[in-house]
C-alpha positions as a printed NumPy array, in Angstrom:
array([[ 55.979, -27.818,  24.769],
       [ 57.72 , -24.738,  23.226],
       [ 56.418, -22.878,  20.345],
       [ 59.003, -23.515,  17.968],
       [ 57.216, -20.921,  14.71 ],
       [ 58.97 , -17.967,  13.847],
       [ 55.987, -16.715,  11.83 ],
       [ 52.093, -15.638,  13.942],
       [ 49.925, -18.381,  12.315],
       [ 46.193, -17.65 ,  11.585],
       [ 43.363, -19.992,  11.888],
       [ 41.678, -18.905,   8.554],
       [ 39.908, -21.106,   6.095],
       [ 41.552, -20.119,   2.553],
       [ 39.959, -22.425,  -0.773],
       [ 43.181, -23.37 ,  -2.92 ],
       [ 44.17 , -25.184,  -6.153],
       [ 47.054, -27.166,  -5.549],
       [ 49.327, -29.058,  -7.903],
       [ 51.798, -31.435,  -7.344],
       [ 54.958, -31.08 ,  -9.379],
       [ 56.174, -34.588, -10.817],
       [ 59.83 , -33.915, -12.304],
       [ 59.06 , -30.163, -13.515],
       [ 55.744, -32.229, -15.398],
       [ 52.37 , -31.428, -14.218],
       [ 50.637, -33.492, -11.684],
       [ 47.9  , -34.373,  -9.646],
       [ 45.815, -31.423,  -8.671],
       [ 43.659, -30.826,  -5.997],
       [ 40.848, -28.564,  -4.703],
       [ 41.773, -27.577,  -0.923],
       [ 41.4  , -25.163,   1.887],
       [ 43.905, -24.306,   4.736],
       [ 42.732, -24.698,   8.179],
       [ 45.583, -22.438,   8.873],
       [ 48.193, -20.48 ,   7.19 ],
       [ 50.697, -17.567,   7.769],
       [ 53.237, -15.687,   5.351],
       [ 55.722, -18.736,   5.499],
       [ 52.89 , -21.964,   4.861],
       [ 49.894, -23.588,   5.364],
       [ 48.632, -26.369,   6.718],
       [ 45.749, -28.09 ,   4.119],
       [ 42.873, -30.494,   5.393],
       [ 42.921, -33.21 ,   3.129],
       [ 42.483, -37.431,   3.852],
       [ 44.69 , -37.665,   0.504],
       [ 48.172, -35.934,   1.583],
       [ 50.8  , -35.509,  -1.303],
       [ 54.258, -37.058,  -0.105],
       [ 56.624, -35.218,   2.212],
       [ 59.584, -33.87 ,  -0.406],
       [ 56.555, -32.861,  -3.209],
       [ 56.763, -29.266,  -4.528],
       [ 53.914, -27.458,  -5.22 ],
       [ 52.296, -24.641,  -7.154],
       [ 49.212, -22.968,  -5.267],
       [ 46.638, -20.823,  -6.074],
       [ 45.137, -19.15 ,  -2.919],
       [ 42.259, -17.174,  -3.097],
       [ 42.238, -14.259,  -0.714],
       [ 38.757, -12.807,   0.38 ],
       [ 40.251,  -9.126,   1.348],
       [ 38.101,  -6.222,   2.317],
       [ 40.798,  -3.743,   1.538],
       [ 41.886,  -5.182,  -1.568],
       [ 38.876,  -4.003,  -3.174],
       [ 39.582,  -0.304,  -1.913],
       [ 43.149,  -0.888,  -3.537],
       [ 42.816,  -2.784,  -6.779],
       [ 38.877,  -2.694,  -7.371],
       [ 38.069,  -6.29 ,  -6.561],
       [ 36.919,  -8.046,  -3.728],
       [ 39.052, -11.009,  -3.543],
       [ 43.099, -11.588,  -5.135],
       [ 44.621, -14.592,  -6.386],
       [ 47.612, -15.327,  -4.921],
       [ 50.505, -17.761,  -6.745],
       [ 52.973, -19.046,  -4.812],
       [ 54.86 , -22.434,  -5.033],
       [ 56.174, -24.653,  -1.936],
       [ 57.63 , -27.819,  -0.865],
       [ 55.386, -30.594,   1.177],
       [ 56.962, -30.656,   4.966],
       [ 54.603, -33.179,   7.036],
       [ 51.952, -35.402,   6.266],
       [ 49.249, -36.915,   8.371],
       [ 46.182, -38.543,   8.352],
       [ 43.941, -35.14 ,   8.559],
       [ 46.245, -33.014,   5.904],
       [ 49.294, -31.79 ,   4.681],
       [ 51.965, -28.927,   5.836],
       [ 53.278, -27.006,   2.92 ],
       [ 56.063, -24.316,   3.335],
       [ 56.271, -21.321,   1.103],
       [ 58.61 , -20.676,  -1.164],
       [ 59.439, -17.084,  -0.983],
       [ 58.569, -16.326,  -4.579],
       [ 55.197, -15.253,  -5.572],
       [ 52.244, -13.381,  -7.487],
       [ 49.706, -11.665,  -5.942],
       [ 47.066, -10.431,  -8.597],
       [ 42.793,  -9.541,  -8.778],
       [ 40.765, -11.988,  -9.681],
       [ 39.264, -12.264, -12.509],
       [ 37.484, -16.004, -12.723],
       [ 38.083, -18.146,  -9.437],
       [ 40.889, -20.611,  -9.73 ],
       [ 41.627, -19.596, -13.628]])
C-alpha cells in the first residue's frame, strides 16, 4: 500500500486535554495522549472516540529539551484546535487546524 501522508509522522507519546466543541458550547473533555502525531494531527488512544465531523480544542504538552534553553522552562503548552477525521475502536485521528499557541508552562493542563 502507498504512503499517502504528506507530513513525517512521529511515534511519540504526547499527554493532552481535549475538548469537544458542541455548537461553539463547551463539551465533553478528555484526558489523552497521542500514540503519534506530526505538525498536521494526531492520532489519540482512546476506547471512547468523539464522532468523525467533531472540532476540537487541544492542549498538548510538549516535553522539549531546548525549550528550556529558549524560554526557561522545561516543557510548553501548545493550543491548537482541529476537526475529528477517523474513528476506531483503539482511538481517534484529529487533524490540525493551522492556527495555534505555543506558550511555557506554567501549571500542567491550566
Amino acid at each position: 500500500m502507498k504512503e499517502r501522508r504528506k507530513l513525517e509522522r512521529f511515534d511519540f507519546e504526547v499527554p493532552a486535554q481535549v475538548e469537544g466543541v458542541i455548537s461553539d458550547e463547551e463539551g465533553r473533555m478528555c484526558d489523552l495522549s497521542t500514540t503519534n502525531i506530526c505538525a498536521g494531527g494526531a492520532f489519540f488512544r482512546t476506547a471512547d472516540p468523539l464522532p468523525e465531523g467533531t472540532k476540537v480544542k487541544m492542549q498538548l504538552v510538549l516535553p522539549l529539551d531546548r525549550i528550556k534553553e529558549l524560554v526557561g522552562h522545561d516543557r510548553v503548552n501548545v493550543r491548537v484546535e482541529g476537526t475529528v477525521i477517523r474513528c476506531g475502536s483503539t482511538g481517534m485521528a484529529v487533524c490540525f487546524n493551522e492556527d495555534y499557541q505555543i506558550f511555557p508552562l506554567q501549571n500542567p493542563l491550566d
